[in-house]
C-alpha positions in Angstrom: 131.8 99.8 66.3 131.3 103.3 65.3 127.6 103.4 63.8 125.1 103.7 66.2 122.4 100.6 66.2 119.6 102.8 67.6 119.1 105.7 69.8 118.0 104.1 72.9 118.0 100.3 74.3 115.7 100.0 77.0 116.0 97.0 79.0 113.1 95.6 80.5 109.1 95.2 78.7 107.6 95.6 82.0 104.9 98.8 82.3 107.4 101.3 83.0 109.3 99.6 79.6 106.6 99.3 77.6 105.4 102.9 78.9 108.7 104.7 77.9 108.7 102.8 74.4 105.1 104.4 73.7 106.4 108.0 74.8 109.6 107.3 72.2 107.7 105.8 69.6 104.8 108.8 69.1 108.4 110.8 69.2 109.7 109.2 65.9 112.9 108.1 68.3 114.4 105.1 67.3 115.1 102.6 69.8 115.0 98.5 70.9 113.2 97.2 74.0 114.0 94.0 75.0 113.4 91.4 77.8 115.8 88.8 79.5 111.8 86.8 80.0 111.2 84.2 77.1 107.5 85.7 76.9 105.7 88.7 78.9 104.8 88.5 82.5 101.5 86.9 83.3 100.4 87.7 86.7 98.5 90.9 88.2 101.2 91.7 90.7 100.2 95.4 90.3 96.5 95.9 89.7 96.1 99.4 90.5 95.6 102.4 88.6 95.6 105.7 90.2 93.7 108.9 88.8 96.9 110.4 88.0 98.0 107.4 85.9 95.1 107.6 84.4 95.4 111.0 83.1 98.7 109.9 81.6 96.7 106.9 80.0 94.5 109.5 78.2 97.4 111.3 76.8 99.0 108.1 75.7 95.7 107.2 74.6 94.7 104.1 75.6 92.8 105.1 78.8 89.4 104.4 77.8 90.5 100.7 76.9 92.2 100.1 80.3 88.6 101.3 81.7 86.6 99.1 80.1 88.8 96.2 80.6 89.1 96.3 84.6 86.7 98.2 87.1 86.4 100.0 90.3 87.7 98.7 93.5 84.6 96.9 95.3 84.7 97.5 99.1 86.4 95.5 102.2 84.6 93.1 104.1 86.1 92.1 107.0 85.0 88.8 108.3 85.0 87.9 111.8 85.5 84.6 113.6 81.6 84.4 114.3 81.0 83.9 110.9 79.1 87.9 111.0 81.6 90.4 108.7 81.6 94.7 107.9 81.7 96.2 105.0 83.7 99.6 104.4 84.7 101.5 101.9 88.4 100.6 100.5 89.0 104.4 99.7 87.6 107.7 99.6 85.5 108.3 96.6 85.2 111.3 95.2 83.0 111.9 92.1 85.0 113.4 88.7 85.3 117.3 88.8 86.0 119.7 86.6 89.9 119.8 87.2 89.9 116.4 88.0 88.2 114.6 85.4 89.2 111.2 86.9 89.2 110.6 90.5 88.1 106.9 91.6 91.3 104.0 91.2 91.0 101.6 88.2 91.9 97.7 89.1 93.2 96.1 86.5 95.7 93.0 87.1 99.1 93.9 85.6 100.0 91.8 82.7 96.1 93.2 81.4 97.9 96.9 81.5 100.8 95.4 79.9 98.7 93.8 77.1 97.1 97.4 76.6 100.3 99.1 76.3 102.1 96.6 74.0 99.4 96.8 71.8 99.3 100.9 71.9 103.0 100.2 70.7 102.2 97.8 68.1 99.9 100.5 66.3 102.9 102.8 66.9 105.1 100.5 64.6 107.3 98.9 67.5 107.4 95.6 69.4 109.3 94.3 72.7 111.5 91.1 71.6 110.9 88.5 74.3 114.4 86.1 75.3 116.8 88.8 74.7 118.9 89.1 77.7 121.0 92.4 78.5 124.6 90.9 78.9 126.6 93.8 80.0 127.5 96.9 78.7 130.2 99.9 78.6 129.8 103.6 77.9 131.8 106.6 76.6 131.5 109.8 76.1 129.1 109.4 73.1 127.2 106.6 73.6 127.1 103.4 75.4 128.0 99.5 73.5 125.4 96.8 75.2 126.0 93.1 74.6 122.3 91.7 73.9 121.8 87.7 73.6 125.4 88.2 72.7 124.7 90.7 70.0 127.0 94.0 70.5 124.5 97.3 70.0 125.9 100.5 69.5 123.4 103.0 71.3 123.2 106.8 72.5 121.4 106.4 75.7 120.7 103.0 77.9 117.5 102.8 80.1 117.3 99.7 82.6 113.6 99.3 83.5 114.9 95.4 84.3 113.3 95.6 88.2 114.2 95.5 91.6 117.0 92.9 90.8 118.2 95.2 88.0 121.4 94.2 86.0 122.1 97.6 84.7 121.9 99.1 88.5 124.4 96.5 89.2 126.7 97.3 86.5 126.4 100.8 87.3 127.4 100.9 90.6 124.4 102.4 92.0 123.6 101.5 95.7 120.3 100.4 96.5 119.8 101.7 99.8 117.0 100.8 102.1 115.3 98.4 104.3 113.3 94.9 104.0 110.4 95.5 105.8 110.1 91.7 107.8 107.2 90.9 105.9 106.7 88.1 103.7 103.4 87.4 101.1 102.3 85.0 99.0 100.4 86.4 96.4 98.5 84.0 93.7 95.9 84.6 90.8 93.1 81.7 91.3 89.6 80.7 90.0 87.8 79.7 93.1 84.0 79.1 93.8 81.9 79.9 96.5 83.1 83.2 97.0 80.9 86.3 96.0 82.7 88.5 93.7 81.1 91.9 95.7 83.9 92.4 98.2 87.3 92.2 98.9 87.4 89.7 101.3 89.3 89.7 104.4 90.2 87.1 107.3 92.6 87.5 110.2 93.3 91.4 109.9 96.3 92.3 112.2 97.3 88.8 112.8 100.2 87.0 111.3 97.6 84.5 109.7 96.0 87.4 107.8 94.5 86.6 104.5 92.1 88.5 101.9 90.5 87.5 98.3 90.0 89.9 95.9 88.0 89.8 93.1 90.2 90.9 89.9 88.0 92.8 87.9 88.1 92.2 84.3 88.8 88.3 84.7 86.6 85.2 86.7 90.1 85.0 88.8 90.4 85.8 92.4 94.0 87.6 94.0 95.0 86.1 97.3 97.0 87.9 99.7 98.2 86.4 102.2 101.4 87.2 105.5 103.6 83.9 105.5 106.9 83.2 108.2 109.5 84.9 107.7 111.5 81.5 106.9 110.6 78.1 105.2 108.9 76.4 102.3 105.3 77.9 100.9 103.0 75.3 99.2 101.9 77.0 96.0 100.1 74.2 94.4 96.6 74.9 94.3 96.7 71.9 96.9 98.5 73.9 99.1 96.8 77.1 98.7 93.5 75.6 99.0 94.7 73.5 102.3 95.5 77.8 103.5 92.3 79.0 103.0 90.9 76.5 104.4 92.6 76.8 107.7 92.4 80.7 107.2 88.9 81.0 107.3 87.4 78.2 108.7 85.4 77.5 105.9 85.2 74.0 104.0 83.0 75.1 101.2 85.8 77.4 99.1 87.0 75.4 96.1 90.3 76.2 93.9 89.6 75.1 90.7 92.8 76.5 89.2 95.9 78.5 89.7 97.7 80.5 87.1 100.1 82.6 89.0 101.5 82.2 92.8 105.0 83.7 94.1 106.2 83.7 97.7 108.0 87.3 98.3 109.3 89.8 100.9 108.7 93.2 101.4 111.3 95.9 100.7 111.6 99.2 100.6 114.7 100.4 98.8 115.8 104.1 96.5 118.7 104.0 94.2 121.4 106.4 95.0 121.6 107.7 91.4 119.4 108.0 88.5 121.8 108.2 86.1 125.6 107.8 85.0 126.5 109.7 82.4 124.4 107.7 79.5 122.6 105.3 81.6 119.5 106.0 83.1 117.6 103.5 85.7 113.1 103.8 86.1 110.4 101.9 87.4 111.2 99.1 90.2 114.9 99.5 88.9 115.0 102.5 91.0 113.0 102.2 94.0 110.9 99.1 95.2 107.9 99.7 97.4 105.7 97.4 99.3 102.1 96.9 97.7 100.0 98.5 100.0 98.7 101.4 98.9 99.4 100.7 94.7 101.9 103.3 94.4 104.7 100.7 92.1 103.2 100.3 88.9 101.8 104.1 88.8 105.2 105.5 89.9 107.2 103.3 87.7 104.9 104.4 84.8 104.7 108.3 86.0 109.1 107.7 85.6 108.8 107.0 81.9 105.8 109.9 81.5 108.8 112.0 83.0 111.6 110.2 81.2 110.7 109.9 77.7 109.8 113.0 76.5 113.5 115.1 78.0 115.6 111.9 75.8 113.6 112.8 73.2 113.9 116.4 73.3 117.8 115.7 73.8 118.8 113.6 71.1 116.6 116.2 68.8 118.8 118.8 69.9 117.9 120.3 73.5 120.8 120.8 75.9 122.1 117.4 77.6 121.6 119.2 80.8 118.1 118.7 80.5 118.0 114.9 81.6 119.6 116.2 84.4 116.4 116.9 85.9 114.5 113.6 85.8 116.5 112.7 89.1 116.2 115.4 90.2 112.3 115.8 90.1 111.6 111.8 89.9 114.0 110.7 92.9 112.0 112.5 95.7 108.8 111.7 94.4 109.6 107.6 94.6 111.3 108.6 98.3 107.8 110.1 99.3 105.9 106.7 97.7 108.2 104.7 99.3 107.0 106.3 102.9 103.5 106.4 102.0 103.6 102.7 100.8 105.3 101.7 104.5 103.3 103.9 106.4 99.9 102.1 105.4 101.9 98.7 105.8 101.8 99.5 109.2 98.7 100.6 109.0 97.4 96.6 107.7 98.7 95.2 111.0 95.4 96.8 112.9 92.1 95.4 112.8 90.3 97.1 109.9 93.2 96.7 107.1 93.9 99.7 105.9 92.3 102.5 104.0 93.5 104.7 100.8 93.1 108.4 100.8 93.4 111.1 98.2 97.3 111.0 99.1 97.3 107.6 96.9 96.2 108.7 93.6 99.2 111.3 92.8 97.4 114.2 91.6 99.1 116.7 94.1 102.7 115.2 93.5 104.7 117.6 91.4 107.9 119.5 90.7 107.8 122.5 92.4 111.9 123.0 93.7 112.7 121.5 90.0 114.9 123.3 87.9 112.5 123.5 85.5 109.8 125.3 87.5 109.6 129.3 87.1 106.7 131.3 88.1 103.4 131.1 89.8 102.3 127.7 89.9 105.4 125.8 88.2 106.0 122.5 88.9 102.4 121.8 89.5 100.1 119.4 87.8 98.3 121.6 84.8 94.5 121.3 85.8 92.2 120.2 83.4 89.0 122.9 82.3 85.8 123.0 80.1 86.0 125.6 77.9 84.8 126.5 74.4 86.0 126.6 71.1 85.6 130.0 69.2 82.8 128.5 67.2 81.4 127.2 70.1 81.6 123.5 70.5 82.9 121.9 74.1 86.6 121.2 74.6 88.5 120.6 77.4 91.9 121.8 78.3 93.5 118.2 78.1 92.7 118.0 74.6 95.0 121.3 74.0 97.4 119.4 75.9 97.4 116.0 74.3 100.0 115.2 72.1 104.1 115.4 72.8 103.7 119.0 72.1 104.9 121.8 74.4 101.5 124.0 74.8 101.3 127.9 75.5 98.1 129.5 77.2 97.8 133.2 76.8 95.5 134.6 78.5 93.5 137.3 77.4 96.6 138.9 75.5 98.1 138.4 72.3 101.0 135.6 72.5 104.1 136.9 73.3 106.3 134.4 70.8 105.4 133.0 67.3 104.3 129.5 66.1 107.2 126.8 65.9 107.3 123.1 65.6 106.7 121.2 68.9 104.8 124.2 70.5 101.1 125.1 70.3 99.6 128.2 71.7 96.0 129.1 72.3 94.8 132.5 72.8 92.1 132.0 75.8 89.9 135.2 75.9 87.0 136.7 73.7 89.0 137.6 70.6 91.2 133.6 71.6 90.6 130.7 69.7 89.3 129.3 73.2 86.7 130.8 75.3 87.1 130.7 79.0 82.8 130.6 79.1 82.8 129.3 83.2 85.7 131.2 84.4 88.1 127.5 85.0 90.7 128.2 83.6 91.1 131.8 85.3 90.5 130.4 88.6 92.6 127.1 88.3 95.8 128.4 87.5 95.0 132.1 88.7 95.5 134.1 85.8 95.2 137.9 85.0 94.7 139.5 81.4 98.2 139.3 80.4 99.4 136.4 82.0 100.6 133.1 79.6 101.0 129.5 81.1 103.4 127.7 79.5 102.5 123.8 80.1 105.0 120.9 79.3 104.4 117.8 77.4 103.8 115.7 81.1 101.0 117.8 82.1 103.1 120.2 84.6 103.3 123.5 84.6 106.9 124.6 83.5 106.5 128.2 84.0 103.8 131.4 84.3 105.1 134.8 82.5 104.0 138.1 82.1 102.6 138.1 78.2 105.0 141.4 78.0 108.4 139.4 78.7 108.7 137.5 75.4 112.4 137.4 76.5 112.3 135.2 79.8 110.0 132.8 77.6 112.7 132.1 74.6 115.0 131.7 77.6 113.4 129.1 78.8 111.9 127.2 76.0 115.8 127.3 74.3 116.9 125.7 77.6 114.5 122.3 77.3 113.8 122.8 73.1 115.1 120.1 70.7 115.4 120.5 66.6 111.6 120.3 66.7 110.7 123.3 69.0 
């Protein structure tokens, strides 16, 4: 089989799938995503979005749907066995600033995310095929041949996104280093009554009975959460979950009227040793699994196809393969520091109180900055968002320069340094620019002088900060991450 079937078989349509399809798709790449499930996954096993997902759900465009489906996190309440409880804040709020347009956690349960993004795909002209199991596969030099619901493909690049049990990880090779944590949880998606939806309700903090309800915003359903032994048989019948809460909270007045989703699990921690083998490239829960606490999975998992899909693009349109080199290298130790934080506030839930997010959960200060790909002041770091002005004077804000799969240039208060080309915008921020810099943002956020251009990569880092004069050292670096298109 010499003709290739598609560019890139992905393997796996949960969010980090469906995510790298959407980043391919608005690419023009061609490629298949499929999924070993007969139909998509239909509980909210993830139902966090963090501010920094969110930003990446703007660019992808569907953020404003995923808003107005879920909601805001409502706050713990913590009941006691007198039948008295205390509320308190799940997280540190923080209102939306001007570099930070979005800075309070979404919940949304995750097959509602999923529905979003398949559909973001469907307008894109693509669709994941459901009961189409990944079989095995072998690669080469050129390309890689997958046997799919015993269908041989002929492809150029492989993704698994096929979870923590991962058959393309085991094919590989890859070691899965890392610990289970001697927890185990039931998790289950409910409708129960007598319960007000105001609070995230908690029983039994600390204890090995521990228990909490959680309202899942955008539905009438409940989450339960609950520690189980270590050993043994779970009841998941609504029977059997309504016989737990009962004994849980001492309360005979909760009613499960139905249960849609229930799984008994334990907690690991685990990092794959490699990200990729020469055409084969692991993301999302194929490469690290975290525990819950703290909501880091989904977002990471997502944030690795953000990451992924725009250096296979830029590859198979002509940028050097050493490029994809870099998405382990700047998406391994970002999943090794989630995997801490998630295990640190797992501790954290076996004290009285549960536990409590900070601003280290939402992922705005993660970035790149020992990366390859990072030269100059401020390289590797998330590109801060600004008002500004157009030159005829209407309100824009930097993320719109930067939306799009576009490479985007900032010169500031100079001339640009290079000319137009395909997959590169440049603005000219000054009083003769097409963008006026009317409050002084963008000066102060990424701490420029007149002369000084940002060059900003299609993620939303900063890839490197040049002198307007050295037109050389920016070629040099846009030829060394620049496909056909550039």
């Amino acid at each position: 089989m010499d003709a290739f079937t598609t560019d890139v078989l992905i393997c796996g349509a949960g969010a980090a799938g469906l995510a790298l399809a959407v980043e391919l798709a608005r690419r023009g790449v061609a490629f298949r995503l499929v999924d070993a499930a007969a139909e998509p996954f239909r509980g909210s096993r993830g139902k966090g979005i963090q501010p920094r997902s969110l930003e990446v759900f703007e660019d992808l465009g569907i953020v404003d749907r995923l808003v107005a489906a879920g909601g805001a996190y409502p706050p713990q309440r913590v009941h006691r066995a007198d039948g008295s409880f205390a509320d308190s804040p799940f997280m540190e709020i923080g209102a939306p600033t001007p570099r930070e347009p979005y800075r309070i956690p979404l919940m949304l349960p995750q097959f509602m995310t999923e529905t979003i993004l398949r559909e973001r795909l469907a307008e894109l002209g693509a669709r994941p095929c459901y009961g189409a199991a990944l079989e095995g596969f072998t690669q080469g030099e050129a390309g890689v041949t997958a046997t799919v619901a015993g269908v041989p493909l002929r492809v150029r690049y492989l993704v698994g996104t096929d979870g923590g049990r991962s058959l393309v990880r085991h094919v590989l090779g890859v070691g899965f280093p890392g610990r289970t944590l001697e927890v185990r949880a039931l998790v289950a998606d409910m409708v129960l009554d007598g319960l007000s939806r105001d609070a995230w309700h908690r029983w039994n903090d600390g204890r090995p009975e521990s228990m909490s309800l959680c309202p899942l915003m955008g539905t009438d359903w409940f989450q339960l959460q609950a520690r189980i032994p270590l050993e043994g048989e779970v009841d998941l019948s609504p029977d059997g979950l309504a016989a737990m809460i009962a004994a849980r909270t001492g309360r005979d007045d909760l009613r499960v009227r139905s249960v849609s989703w229930a799984s008994a699990y334990s907690m690991n921690a685990r990092l794959a040793d490699r990200y990729k083998v020469g055409r084969v490239l692991l993301a999302g829960d194929a490469a690290h699994i975290h525990p819950p606490t703290g909501g880091q999975g989904l977002n990471t998992s997502v944030q690795d196809a953000y990451n992924l899909g725009w250096k296979l693009a830029a590859v198979l349109q002509g940028a050097p393969p050493a490029l994809l080199e870099t998405y382990e290298e700047e998406r391994r130790p970002i999943a090794a520091g989630m995997l801490g934080l998630a295990t640190r506030l797992l501790e954290a839930t076996r004290g009285e109180g549960g536990m409590k997010r900070g601003r280290d959960t939402q992922q705005l200060d993660l970035g790149y900055p020992e990366s390859s790909l990072a030269t100059g002041r401020n390289a590797g770091s998330r590109a801060p968002d600004a008002p500004v002005r157009g030159a005829a004077g209407q309100p824009r804000r930097l993320f719109d320069l930067f939306h799009g799969t576009h490479w985007t240039l900032l010169a500031y208060e100079a001339p640009p340094p290079i000319a137009p080309r395909l997959g590169l915008r440049i603005h000219c921020i000054g009083t003769a620019g097409d963008i006026v810099d009317d409050q002084g943002f963008v000066r102060a956020f990424y701490g420029l002088a007149p002369g000084d251009c940002v060059l900003v990569r299609p993620d939303g880092y900063i890839g490197a900060t040049v002198a307007a004069a050295d037109a050389a050292a920016l070629e040099r670096y846009l030829s060394s991450v620049s496909g056909a298109r550039m």
